[in-house]
C-alpha positions, -999 to 999 in steps of 0.1 A, spaced: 736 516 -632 719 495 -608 720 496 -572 732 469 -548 704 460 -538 689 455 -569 719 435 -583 720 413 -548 678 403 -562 688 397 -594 715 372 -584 687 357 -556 666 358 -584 689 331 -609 696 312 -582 661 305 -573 651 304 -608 624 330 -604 618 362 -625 635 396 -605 601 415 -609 586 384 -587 614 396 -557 611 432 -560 573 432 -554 580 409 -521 603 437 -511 578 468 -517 549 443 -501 569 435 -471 580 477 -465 543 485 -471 538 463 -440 561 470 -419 550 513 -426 515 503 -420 519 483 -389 542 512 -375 519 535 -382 488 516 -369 468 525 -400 443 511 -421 446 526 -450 459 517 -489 496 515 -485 521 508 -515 561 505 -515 582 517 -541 621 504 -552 639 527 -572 661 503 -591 690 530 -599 695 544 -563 681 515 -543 658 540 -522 626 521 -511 596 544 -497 562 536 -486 532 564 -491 495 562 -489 470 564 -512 435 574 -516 413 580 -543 392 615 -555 356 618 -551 340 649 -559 324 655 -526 316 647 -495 283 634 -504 300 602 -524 325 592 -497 318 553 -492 352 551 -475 365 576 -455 399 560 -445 406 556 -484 387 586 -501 390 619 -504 373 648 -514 382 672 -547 389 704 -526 410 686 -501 429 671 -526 434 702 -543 451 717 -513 477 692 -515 480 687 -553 467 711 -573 450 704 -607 439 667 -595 409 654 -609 382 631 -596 389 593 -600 425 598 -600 452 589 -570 465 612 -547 501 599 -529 507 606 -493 542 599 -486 554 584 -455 586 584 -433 605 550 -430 636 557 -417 620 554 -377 609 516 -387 632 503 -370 648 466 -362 609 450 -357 596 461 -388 627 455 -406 623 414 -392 587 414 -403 599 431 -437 626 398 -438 597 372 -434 575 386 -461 606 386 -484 615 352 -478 576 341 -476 565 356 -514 600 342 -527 592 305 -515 554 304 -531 572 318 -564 601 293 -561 570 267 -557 547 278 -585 581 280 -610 587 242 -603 550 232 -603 549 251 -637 580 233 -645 569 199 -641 534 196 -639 526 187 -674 559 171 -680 538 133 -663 554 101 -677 581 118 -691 618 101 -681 645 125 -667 681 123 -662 686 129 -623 716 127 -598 711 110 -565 715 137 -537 707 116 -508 691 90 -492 669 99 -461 654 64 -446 639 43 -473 635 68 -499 656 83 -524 660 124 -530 670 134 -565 684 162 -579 663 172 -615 679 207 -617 656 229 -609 639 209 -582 641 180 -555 629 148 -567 615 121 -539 615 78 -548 597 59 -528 601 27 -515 575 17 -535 583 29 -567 619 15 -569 633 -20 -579 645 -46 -552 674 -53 -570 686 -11 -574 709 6 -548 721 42 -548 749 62 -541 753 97 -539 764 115 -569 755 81 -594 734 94 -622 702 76 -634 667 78 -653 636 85 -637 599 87 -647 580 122 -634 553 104 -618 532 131 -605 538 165 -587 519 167 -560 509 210 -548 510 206 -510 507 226 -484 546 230 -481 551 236 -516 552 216 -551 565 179 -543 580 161 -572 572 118 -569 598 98 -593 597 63 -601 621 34 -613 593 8 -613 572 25 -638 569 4 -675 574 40 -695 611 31 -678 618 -2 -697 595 19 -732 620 45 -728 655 21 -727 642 5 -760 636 38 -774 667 49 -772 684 13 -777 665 0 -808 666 20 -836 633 4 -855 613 14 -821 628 48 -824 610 56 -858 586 32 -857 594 6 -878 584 -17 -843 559 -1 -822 554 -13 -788 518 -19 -781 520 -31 -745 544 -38 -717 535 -55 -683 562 -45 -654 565 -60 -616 598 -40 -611 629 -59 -602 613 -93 -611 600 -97 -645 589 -72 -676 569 -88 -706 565 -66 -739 546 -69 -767 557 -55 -800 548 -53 -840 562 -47 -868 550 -24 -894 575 -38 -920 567 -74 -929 603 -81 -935 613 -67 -899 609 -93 -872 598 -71 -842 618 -94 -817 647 -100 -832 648 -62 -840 650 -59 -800 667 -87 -788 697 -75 -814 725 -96 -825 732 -120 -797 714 -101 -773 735 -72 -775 703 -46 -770 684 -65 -749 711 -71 -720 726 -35 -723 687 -30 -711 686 -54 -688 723 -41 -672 707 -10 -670 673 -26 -648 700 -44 -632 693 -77 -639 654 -76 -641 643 -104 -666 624 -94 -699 601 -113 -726 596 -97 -753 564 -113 -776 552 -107 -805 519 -89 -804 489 -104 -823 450 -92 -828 435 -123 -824 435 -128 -784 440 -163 -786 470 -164 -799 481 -133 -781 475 -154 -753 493 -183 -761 525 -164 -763 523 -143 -733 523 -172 -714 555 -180 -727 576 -198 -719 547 -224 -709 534 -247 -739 497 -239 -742 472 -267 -755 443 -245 -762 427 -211 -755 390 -208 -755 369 -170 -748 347 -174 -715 328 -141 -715 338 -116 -745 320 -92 -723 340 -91 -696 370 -102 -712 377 -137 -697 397 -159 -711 402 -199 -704 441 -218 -707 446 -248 -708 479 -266 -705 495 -298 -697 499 -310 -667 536 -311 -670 532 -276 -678 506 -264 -656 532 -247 -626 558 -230 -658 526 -216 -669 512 -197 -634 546 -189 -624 567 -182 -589 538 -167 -573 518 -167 -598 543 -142 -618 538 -150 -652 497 -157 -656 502 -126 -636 519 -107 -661 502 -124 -691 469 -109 -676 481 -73 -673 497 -74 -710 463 -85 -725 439 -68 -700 418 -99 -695 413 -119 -670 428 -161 -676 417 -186 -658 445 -212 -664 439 -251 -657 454 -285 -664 443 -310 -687 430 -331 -659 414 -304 -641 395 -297 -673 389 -335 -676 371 -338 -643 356 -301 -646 337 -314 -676 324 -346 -663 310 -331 -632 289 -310 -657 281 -341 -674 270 -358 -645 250 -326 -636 232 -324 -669 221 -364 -663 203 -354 -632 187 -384 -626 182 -405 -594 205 -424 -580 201 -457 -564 219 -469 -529 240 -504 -536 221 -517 -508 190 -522 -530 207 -550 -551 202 -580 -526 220 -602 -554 255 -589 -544 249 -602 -509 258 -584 -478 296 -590 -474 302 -575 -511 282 -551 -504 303 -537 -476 337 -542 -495 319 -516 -525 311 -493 -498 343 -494 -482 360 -485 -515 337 -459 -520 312 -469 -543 276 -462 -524 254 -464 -555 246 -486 -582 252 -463 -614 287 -456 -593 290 -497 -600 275 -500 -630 304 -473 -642 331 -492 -634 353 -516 -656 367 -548 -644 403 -536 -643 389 -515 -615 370 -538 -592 396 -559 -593 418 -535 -575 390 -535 -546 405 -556 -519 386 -588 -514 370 -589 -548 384 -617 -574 370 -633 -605 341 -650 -594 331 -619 -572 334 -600 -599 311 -625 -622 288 -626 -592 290 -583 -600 284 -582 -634 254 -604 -631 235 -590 -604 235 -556 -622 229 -567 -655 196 -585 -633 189 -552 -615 188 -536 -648 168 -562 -666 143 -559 -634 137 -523 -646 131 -531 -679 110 -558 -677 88 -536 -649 88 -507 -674 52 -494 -687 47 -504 -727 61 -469 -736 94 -470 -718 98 -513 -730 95 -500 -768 126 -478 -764 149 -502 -743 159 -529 -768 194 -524 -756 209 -550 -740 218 -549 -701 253 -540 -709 245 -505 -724 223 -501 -698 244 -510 -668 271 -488 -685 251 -455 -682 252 -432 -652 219 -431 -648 185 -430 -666 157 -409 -654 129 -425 -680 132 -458 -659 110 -462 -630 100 -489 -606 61 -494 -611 44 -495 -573 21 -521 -567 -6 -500 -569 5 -501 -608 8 -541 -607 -24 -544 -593 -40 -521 -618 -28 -541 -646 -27 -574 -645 -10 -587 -681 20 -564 -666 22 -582 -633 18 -617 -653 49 -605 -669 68 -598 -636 62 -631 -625 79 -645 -658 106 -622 -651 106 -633 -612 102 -671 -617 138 -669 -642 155 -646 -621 146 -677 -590 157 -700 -618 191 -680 -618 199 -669 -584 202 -710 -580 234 -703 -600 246 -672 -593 245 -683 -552 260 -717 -560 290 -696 -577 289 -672 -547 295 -699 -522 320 -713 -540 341 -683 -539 336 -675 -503 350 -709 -496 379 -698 -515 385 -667 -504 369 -658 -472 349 -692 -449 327 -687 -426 305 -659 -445 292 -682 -469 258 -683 -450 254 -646 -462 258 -650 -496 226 -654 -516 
């Protein structure tokens, strides 16, 4: 029959979940101590518990050498004769035991004894939960609440303490003592004050683990889950697929009228969930994780470092990024590429600016058509148009929104480009005259044209069956600025007097 004292360590033993052997150890190591530091020795001491009586005793021991000539350690060896005196029939390399009183220990060693005891049974108690849960990561346990110290949240797995951030739990959860719930093991961090366990409620194996067990298809794989993307207490997107082609993954989820889907959703308390069908080709993949935006098109930017480019309506452009960007958010994390998400007009004016980048060619300042005079000139620049391809760009409809500028102006406009122009062309060397056979609309139309060039005089004087030809060109464009100034004055008599001595 066992003693007390062995019975009171095996009932310390279940309660701590430790094995008794682990406890009875601390106790001989703790009475070794306490004889050795009574003692003031330095040599091998051992305790010993004997289970049925509950006697524990403490004795030295030293190991056989055959003679004096081999002692290394004089404290812990001892020779064949000597041991022989004290144990006959001992041979060399065995033990010899030197028992030792402990009934004058007293109250001091007995306290030290205590603290060993209590020290080797916490680091066992440690290294059975860190054995426990260590490779139990991402799995999702049934806990209690046990209390709530500040902002975080103490759980109750068992066999251990379990410890919830702030961080890792939901904005829309609150706890009461005793209230049940699931938890993800996080990690299990081996401090300095013993195994600490980290839980989570924010995790996504959470919301994988809730349609496990409410979805019967996900439970033997009929659906799989291929991805889910989780900002805890907000919104969760997950992808699915079907291995059955007569099992719609979604509907399998959602259930009839929801029913699955919101006994999940009670359970996140509230947290909002899409649930998409999962696709292999990106694009489309794309398209619906942005759900519920409308998508107009999805184009790869870089395959190597998975980029993608959305474009939506303009209508639809804020549904698509989200409060906060939530759901581009979201849409990112599920795919694991990056979007870039625009409107149709930010693409519009994206891709003219390239285009307009691409033409590269010089521009010209309005100031350098003397035809439109100098009061025109300054209502163009006051609207913002400084050059003449900026001009030459523009349709009626939208001159005619420029304050100050009416039909005749805008006559007076059309012709001094389409002069300006014709001055280029007419100036141009043979080469450049062979390929502009379009007429001055098409070329007062484009943004620019870097194959036409005004010839220097040094050119003109150089040829002289070019410079004939400029004078052509010079003596009809005399011939028309008659006309074209006559029609100028008119309409500053109309619409502005007084400035009619600037015009021509």
């Amino acid at each position: 029959m066992s003693s007390a004292l062995y019975q009171s360590i095996e009932l310390l033993s279940r309660e701590k979940g430790i094995e008794p052997g682990v406890v009875v150890g601390a106790v001989e190591e703790a009475i070794a101590l306490a004889t050795r530091k009574y003692y003031k020795t330095q040599e091998n001491m051992r305790g010993e518990l004997n289970k049925d009586t509950g006697e524990i005793t403490a004795y030295v021991f030293k190991t056989v050498v055959a003679d004096e000539d081999e002692i290394e350690d004089p404290v812990n060896q001892i020779t064949l004769e000597e041991a022989n005196a004290l144990a006959p029939g001992v041979e060399v390399g065995s033990e010899i035991r030197m028992y030792k009183d402990t009934s004058p220990l007293g109250r001091i060693a007995a306290q030290l004894a205590k603290q060993v005891i209590f020290q080797k049974v916490r680091e066992a108690e440690r290294d059975t939960v860190f054995q426990e849960y260590a490779h139990r990561e991402k799995e999702v346990l049934t806990a209690t609440v046990k209390r709530i110290e500040g902002q975080d949240v103490i759980f109750d797995l068992g066999k251990a303490e379990a410890r919830c951030p702030k961080r890792e739990q939901s904005r829309l959860e609150s706890f009461t003592v005793g209230e049940r719930v699931r938890v993800v093991l996080l990690k299990v961090d081996r401090a300095a004050k013993g195994p600490q366990v980290v839980v989570s409620r924010a995790a996504p194996e959470l919301v994988q683990n809730l349609f496990q067990s409410e979805v019967p298809e996900i439970y033997d794989n009929t659906v799989v889950i291929r991805a889910i993307a989780r900002e805890a207490g907000e919104r969760t997107k997950i992808a699915v697929m079907s291995r059955d082609k007569d099992v719609d993954p979604v509907g399998a989820c959602v259930g009839m009228k929801g029913m699955r889907v919101q006994s999940i959703i009670r359970e996140l308390r509230g947290e909002k969930i899409d649930i998409i069908e999962f696709s292999e080709e990106i694009t489309t993949f794309a398209e619906k994780a942005l759900q519920p935006a409308k998508v107009s098109r999805v184009s790869i930017t870089d395959l190597g470092e998975k980029q993608l480019e959305v474009i939506v309506d303009d209508t639809q452009l804020s549904l698509a990024i989200g409060k906060k960007g939530q759901n581009v958010r979201l849409a990112a994390k599920l795919l694991g590429w990056k979007i870039d998400i625009k409107s149709e007009e930010e693409k519009r004016q994206e891709v003219e600016q390239q285009m307009q980048a691409m033409s590269g060619g010089p521009t010209t300042p309005i100031e350098q058509v003397t035809e439109l005079g100098e009061s025109i000139i300054q209502k163009l620049v006051a609207a913002g148009i400084t050059t003449v391809e900026a001009l030459a760009d523009m349709t009626p409809e939208q001159l005619e929104e420029i304050p100050g500028i009416g039909e005749k102006t805008l006559e007076r406009i059309s012709v001094a480009v389409r002069h300006y122009f014709g001055h280029f062309e007419e100036g141009e060397e043979p080469a450049a005259e062979a390929s502009s056979s379009a007429p001055a609309e098409e070329a007062a139309e484009e943004d620019s044209d870097p194959a036409v060039e005004t010839p220097g005089e040094e050119q003109a004087a150089a040829e002289p069956e070019l410079e004939r030809s400029a004078e052509a060109g010079t003596e009809d464009l005399a011939a028309t600025d008659g006309h074209t100034a006559t029609a100028g004055q008119s309409e500053e008599h109309e619409h502005e007097p007084g400035e009619n001595e600037t015009a021509g």
